[in-house]
PANUBA-989511 format. One line per 10 residues: number of its first residue (from 1); their letters; for each residue y, z, x of N, C-alpha, C, O. Coordinates in steps of 0.1 Angstrom, whole numbers. Last residue first. Layout:
NUM> a> Y Z X Y Z X Y Z X Y Z X  ...
# end
This chain:
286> xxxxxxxxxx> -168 163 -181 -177 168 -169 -178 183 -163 -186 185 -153  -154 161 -193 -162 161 -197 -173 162 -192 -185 161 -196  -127 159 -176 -132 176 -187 -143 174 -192 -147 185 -197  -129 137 -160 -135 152 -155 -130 166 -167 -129 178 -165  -126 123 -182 -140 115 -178 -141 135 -171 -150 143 -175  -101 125 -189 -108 130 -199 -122 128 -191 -131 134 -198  -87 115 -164 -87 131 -171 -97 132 -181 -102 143 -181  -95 91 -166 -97 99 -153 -98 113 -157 -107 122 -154  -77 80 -183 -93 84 -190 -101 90 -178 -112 93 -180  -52 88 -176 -52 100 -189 -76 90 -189 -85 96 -194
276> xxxxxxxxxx> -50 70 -155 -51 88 -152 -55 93 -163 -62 102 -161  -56 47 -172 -61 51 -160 -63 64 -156 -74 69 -154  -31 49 -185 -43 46 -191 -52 50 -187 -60 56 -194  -10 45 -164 -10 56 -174 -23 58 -180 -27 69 -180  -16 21 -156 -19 30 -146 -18 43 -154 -27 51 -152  -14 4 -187 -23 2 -177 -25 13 -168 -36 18 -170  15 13 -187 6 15 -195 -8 16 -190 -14 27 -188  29 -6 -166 28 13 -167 20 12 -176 11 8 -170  29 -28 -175 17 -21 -158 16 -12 -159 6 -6 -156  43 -26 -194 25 -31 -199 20 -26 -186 10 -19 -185
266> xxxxxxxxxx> 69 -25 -185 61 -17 -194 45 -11 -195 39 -1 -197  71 -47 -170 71 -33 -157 61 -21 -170 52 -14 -167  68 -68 -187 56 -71 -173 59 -52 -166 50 -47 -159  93 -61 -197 87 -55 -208 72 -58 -197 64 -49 -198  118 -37 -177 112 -51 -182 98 -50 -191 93 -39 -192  136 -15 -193 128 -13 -181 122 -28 -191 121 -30 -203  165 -1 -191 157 -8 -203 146 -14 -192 151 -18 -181  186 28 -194 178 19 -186 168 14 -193 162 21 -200  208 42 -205 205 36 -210 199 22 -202 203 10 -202  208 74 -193 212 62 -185 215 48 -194 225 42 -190
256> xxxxxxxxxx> 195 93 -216 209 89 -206 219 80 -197 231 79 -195  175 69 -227 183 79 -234 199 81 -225 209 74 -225  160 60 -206 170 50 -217 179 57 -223 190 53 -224  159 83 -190 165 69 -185 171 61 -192 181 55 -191  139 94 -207 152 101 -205 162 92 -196 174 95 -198  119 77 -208 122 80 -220 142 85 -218 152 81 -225  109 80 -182 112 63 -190 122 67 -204 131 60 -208  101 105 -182 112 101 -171 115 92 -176 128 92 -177  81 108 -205 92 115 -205 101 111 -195 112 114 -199  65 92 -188 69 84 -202 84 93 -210 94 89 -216
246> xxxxxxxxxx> 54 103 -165 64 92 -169 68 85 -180 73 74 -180  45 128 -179 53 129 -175 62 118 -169 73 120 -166  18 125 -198 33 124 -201 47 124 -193 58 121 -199  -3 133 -181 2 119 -177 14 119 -193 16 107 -197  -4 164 -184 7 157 -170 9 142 -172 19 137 -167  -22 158 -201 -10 164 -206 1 163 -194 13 160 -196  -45 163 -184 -42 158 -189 -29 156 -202 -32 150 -213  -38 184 -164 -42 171 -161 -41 163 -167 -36 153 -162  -43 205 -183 -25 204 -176 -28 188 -171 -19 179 -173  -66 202 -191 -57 202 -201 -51 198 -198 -46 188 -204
236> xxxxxxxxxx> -77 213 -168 -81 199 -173 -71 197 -184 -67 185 -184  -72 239 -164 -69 229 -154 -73 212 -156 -71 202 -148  -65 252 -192 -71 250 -186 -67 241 -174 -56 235 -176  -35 281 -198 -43 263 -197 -52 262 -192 -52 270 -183  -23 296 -185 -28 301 -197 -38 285 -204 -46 283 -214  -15 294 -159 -24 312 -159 -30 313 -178 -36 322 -184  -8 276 -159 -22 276 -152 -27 289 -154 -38 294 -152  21 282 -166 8 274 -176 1 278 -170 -2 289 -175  36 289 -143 31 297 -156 18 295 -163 9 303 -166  35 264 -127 29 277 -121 24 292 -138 15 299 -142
226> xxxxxxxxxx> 51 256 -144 41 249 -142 31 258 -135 19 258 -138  75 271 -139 66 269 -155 56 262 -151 49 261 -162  81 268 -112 74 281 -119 66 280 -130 55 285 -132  88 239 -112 71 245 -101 67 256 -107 55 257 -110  111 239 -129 95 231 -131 84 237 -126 74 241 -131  130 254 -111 124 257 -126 112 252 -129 103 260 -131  130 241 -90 125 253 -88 121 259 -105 112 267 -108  138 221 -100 129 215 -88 124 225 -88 112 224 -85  156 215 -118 147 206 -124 142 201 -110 140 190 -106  173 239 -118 167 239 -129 157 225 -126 147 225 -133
216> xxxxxxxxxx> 175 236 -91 174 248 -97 166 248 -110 155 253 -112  183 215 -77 176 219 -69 167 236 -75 159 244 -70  201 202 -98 184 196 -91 179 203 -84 167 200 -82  220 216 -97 216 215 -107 193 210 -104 182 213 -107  232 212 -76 225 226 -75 216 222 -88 205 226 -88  237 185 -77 231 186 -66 226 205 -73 214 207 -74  256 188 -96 246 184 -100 234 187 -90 223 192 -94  277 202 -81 274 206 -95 255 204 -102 247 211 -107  284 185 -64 279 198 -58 271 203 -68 260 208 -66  296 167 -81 284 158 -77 278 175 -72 267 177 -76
206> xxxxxxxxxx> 318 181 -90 310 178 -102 295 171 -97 285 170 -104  335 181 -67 329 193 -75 315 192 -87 307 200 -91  330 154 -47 340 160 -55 327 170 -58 315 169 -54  314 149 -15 315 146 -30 323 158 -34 324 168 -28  317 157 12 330 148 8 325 148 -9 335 147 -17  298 167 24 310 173 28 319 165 16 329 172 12  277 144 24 278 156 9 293 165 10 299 168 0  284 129 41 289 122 28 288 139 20 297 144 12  274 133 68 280 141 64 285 142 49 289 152 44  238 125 66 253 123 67 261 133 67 255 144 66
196> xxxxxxxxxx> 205 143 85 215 139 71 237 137 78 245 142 86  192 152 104 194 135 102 202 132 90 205 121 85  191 178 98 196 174 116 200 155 114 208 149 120  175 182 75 194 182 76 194 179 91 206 174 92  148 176 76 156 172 70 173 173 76 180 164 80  135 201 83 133 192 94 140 178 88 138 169 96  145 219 66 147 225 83 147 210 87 156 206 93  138 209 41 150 210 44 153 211 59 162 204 64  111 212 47 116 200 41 132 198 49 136 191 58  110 240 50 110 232 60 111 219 61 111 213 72
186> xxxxxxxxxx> 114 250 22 124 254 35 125 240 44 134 232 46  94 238 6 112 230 5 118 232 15 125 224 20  73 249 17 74 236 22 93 227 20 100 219 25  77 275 7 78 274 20 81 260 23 90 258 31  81 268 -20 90 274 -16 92 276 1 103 278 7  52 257 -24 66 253 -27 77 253 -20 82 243 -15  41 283 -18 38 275 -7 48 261 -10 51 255 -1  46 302 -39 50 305 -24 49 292 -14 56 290 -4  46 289 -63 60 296 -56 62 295 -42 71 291 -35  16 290 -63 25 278 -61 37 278 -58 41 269 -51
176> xxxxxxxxxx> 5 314 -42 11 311 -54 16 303 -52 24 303 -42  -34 304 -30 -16 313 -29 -9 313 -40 -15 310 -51  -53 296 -33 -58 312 -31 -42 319 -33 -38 331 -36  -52 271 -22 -54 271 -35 -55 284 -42 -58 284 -54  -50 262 4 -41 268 1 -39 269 -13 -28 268 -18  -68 242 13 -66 249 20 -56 260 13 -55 269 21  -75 224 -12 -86 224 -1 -85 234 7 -96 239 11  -57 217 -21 -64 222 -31 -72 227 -20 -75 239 -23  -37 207 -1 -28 220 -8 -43 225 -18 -42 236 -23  -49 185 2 -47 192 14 -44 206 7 -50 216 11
166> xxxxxxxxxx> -45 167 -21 -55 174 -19 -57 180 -5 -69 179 0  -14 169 -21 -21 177 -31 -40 177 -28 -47 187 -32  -11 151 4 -3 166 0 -16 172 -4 -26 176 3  -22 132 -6 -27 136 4 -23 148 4 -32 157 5  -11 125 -28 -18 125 -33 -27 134 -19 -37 140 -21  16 119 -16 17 130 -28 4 133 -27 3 145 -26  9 95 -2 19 110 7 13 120 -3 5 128 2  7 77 -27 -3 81 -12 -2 93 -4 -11 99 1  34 79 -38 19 84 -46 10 86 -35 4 96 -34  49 63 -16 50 81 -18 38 89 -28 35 101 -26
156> xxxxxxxxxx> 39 40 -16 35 49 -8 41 63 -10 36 73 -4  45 38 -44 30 30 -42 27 48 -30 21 59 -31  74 31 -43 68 45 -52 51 45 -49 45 54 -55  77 14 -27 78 26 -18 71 40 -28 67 51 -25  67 -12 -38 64 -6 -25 64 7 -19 56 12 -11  85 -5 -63 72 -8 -62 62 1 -51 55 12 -51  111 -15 -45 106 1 -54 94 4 -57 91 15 -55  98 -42 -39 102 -28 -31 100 -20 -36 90 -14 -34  99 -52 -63 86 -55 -56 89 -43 -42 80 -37 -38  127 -52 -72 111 -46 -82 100 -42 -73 93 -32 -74
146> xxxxxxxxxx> 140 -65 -53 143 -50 -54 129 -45 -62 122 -36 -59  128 -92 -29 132 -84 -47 128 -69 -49 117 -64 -46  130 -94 -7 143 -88 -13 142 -93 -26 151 -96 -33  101 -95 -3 104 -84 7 117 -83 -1 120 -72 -2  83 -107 -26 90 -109 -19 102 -99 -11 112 -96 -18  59 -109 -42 56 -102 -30 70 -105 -19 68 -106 -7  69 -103 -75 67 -115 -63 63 -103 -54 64 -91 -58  67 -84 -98 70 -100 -97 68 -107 -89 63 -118 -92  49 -55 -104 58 -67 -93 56 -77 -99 46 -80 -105  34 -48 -126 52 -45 -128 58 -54 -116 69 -60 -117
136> xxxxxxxxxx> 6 -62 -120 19 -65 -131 33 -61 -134 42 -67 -140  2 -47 -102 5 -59 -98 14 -67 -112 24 -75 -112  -2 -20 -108 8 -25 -100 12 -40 -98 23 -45 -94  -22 -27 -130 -9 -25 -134 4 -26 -124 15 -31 -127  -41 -38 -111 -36 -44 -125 -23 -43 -127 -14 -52 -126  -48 -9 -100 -43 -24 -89 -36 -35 -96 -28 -41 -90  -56 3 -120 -43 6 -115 -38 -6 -106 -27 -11 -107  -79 -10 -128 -68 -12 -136 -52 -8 -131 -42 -12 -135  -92 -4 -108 -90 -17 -109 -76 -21 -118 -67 -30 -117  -96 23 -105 -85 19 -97 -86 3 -100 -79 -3 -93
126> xxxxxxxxxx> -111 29 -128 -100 31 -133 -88 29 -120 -76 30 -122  -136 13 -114 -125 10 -126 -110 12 -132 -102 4 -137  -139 34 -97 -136 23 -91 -130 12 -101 -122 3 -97  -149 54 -117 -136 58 -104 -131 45 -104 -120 43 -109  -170 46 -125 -162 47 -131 -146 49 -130 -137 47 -138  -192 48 -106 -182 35 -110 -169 33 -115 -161 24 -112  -179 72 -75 -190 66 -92 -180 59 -98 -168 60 -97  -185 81 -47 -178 74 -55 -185 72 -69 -198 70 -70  -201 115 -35 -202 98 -39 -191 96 -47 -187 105 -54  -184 141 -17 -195 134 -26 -192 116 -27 -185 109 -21
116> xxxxxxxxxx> -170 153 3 -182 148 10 -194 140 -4 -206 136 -3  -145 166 0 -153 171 -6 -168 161 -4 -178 165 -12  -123 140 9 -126 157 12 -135 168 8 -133 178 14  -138 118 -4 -139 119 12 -140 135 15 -149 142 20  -136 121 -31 -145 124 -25 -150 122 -6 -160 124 0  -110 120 -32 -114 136 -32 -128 134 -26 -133 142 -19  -100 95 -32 -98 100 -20 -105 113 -17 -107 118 -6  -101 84 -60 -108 77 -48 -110 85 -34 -119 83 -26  -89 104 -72 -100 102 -74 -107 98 -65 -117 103 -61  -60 100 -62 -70 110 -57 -82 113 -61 -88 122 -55
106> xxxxxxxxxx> -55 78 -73 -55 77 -56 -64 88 -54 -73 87 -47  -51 83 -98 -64 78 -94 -65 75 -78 -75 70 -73  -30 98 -94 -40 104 -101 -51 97 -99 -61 103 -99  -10 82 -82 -11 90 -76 -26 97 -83 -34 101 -75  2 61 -97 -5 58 -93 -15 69 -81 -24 65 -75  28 73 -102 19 78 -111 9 68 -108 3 65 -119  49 58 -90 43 72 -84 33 77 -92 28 88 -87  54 39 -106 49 33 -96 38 48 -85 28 48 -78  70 55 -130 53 46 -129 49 42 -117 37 41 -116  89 58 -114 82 68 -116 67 64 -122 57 70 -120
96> xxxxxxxxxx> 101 33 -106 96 43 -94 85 57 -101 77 64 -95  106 25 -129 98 17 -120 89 26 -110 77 26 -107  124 39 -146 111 39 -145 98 26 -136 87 21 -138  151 41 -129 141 51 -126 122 48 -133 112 53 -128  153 14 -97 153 18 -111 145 34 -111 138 39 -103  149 2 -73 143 -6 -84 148 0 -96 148 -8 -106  161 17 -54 162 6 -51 159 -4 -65 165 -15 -67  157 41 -60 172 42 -60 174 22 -64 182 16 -72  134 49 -64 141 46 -82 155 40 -75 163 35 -82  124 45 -36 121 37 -44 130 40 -60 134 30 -66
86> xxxxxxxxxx> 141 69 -26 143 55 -26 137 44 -34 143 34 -38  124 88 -42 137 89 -48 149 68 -40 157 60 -45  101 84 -28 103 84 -41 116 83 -46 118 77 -57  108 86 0 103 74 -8 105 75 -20 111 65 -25  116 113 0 126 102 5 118 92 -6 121 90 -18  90 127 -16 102 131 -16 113 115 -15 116 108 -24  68 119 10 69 117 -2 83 119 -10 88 108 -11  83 135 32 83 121 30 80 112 17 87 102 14  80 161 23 92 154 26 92 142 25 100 136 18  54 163 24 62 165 12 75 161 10 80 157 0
76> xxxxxxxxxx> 44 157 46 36 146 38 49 147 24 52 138 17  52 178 59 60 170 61 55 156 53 62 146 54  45 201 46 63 201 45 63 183 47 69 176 40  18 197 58 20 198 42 38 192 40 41 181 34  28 209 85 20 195 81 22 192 70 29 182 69  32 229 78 42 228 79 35 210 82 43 201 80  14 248 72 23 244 64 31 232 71 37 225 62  -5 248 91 -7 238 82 5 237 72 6 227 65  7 278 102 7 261 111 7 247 100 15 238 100  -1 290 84 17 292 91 18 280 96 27 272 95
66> xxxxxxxxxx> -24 286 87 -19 286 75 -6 287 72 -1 285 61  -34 299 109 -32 287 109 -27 279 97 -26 267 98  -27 325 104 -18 320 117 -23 303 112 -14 295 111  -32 335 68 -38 335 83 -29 329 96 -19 329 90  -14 343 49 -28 354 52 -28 352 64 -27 361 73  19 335 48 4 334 46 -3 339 55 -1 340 67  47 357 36 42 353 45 28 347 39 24 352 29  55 368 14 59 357 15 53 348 25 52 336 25  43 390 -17 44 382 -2 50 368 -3 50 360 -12  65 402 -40 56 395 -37 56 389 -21 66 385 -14
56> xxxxxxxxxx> 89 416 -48 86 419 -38 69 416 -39 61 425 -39  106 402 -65 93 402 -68 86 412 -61 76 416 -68  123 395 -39 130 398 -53 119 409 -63 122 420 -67  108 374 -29 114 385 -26 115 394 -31 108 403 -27  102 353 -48 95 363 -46 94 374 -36 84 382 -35  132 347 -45 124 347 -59 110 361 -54 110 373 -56  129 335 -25 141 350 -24 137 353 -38 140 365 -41  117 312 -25 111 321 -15 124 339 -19 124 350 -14  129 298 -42 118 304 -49 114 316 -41 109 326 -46  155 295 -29 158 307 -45 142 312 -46 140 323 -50
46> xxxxxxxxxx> 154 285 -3 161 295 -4 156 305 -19 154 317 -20  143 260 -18 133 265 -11 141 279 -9 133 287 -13  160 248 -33 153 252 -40 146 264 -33 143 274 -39  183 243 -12 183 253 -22 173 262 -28 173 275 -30  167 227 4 171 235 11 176 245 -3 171 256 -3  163 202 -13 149 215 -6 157 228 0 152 239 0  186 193 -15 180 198 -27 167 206 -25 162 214 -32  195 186 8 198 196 6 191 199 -8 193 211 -11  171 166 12 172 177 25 183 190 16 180 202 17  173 144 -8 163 155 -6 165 164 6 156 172 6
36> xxxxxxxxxx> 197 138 -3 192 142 -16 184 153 -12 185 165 -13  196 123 23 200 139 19 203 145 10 208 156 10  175 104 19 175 114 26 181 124 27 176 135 30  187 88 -3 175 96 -5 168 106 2 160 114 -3  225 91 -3 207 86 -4 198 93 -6 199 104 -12  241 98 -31 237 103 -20 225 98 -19 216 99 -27  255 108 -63 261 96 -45 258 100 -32 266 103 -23  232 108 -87 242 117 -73 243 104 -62 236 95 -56  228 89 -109 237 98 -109 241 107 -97 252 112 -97  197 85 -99 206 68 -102 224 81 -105 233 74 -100
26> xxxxxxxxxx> 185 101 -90 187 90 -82 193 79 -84 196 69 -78  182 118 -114 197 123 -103 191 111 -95 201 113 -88  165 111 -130 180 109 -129 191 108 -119 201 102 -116  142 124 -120 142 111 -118 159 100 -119 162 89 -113  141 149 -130 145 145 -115 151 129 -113 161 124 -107  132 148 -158 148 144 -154 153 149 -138 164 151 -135  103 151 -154 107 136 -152 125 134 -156 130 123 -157  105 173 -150 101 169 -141 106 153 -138 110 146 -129  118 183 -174 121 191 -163 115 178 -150 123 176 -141  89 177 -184 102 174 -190 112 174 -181 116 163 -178
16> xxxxxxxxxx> 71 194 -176 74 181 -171 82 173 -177 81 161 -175  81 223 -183 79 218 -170 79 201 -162 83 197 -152  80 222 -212 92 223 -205 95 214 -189 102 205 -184  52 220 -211 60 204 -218 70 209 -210 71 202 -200  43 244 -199 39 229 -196 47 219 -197 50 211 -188  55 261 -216 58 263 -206 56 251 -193 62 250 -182  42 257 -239 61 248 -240 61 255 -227 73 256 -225  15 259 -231 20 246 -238 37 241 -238 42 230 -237  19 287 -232 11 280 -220 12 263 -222 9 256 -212  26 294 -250 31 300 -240 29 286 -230 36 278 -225
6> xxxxxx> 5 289 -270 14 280 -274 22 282 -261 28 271 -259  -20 303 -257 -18 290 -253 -6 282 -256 -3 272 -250  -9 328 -266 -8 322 -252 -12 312 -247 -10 309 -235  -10 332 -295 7 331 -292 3 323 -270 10 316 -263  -37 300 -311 -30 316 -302 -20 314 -290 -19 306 -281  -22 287 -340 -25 286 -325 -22 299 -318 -13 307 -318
# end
């Protein structure tokens, strides 16, 4: 194997390995989901942006309105962010992270609004099966079963995510993932901490511990290596090779947590997994 795709391969796996032990810290830090995420942006976004400082790479963007749309971006990112991490808090971690992995065929359905083409059948299949799989990991439509919530909220943070990411392909695909990362954690964080508790004042040494931990190695480490790969992968490859990344979160849940995820939550994930990975192969073969 040539030495820059293998580069470009353990710089990938690392990355969403890395990605799906975010998923931990929702069931391991003593902190909702709103100030999880306010101070875990606020680090990350401090190191990448002083990262390319450092680099003495820009920091600023090209144009004034590109200063402005950030910060629109911050806020689909933030929100996505809360829900996601409330959704595992509420259901579990592999509920919420299959539930967020509905996100790959949202944007099938949705790219062609932003780019003005036709739907094709094949799209509208692979959301049949995702509508399948969501409906098979819920149990009831009952507002206090915790499944059918986490559900609910991993549903709409894949919608947040999915609008993000095709806002960020459309307008800001020219920058470095570092940079626009790195700007959106700041302002995650800016428009985050005015509504956060005081609770973090109060965790012991080992919760501060972890808290940097998330904000370092498995928020600003991931974006880079994943930012790495693209310079040695194809963009269809990482696509597909990304839908490992709830099976690595499911995986690291049983392993550390020893979370046993229902066998109706399994088969849905499969199903929506199934979906993104023949979504991926349908556009490499195109």
């Amino acid at each position: 194997m040539h030495s820059d795709h293998l580069k470009g391969l353990l710089s990938l796996h690392g990355g969403l390995l890395l990605f799906g032990g975010t998923a931990l810290f929702s069931q391991t830090l003593h902190l909702n989901a709103l100030d999880m995420t306010a101070w875990r942006c606020l680090i990350a976004g401090v190191l990448l942006l002083g990262w390319l400082r450092l680099r003495n790479k820009k920091i600023a963007f090209a144009h004034n309105h590109h200063n402005l749309g950030i910060l629109g971006l911050s806020v689909l990112m933030g929100l996505h962010w809360v829900t996601y991490f409330h959704s595992m808090q509420i259901a579990g971690v592999t509920v919420g992270i299959l539930s967020l992995f509905t996100f790959p065929v949202m944007t099938v359905l949705l790219e062609p609004v932003f780019d003005r083409a036709r739907l094709k059948g094949k799209d509208l299949f692979a959301a049949l099966l995702v509508v399948s799989g969501v409906s098979l990991m819920t149990p009831s439509l009952n507002p206090d079963d915790p499944i059918a919530l986490g559900v609910f909220w991993g549903v709409i943070s894949a919608f947040l995510f999915t609008l993000r990411n095709l806002f960020m392909k459309k307008y800001y695909s020219q920058y470095s993932p570092v940079q626009t990362m790195g700007w959106q954690s700041l302002l995650v964080a800016i428009m985050l901490l005015p509504f956060v508790s005081a609770e973090v004042f109060s965790l012991p040494g080992e919760q501060w511990f972890q808290l940097f931990l998330l904000a370092t190695v498995f928020t600003a480490a991931p974006h880079t290596l994943l930012a790495s790969s693209l310079r040695y992968l194809k963009a269809a490859s990482i696509s597909l090779i990304s839908c490992l990344q709830p099976v690595y979160g499911a995986l690291l849940a049983f392993l550390i947590l020893g979370e046993q995820a229902e066998t109706m939550t399994l088969i849905g994930g499969s199903l929506i997994i199934a979906a993104a990975v023949n979504e991926t192969l349908s556009k490499k073969q195109t």
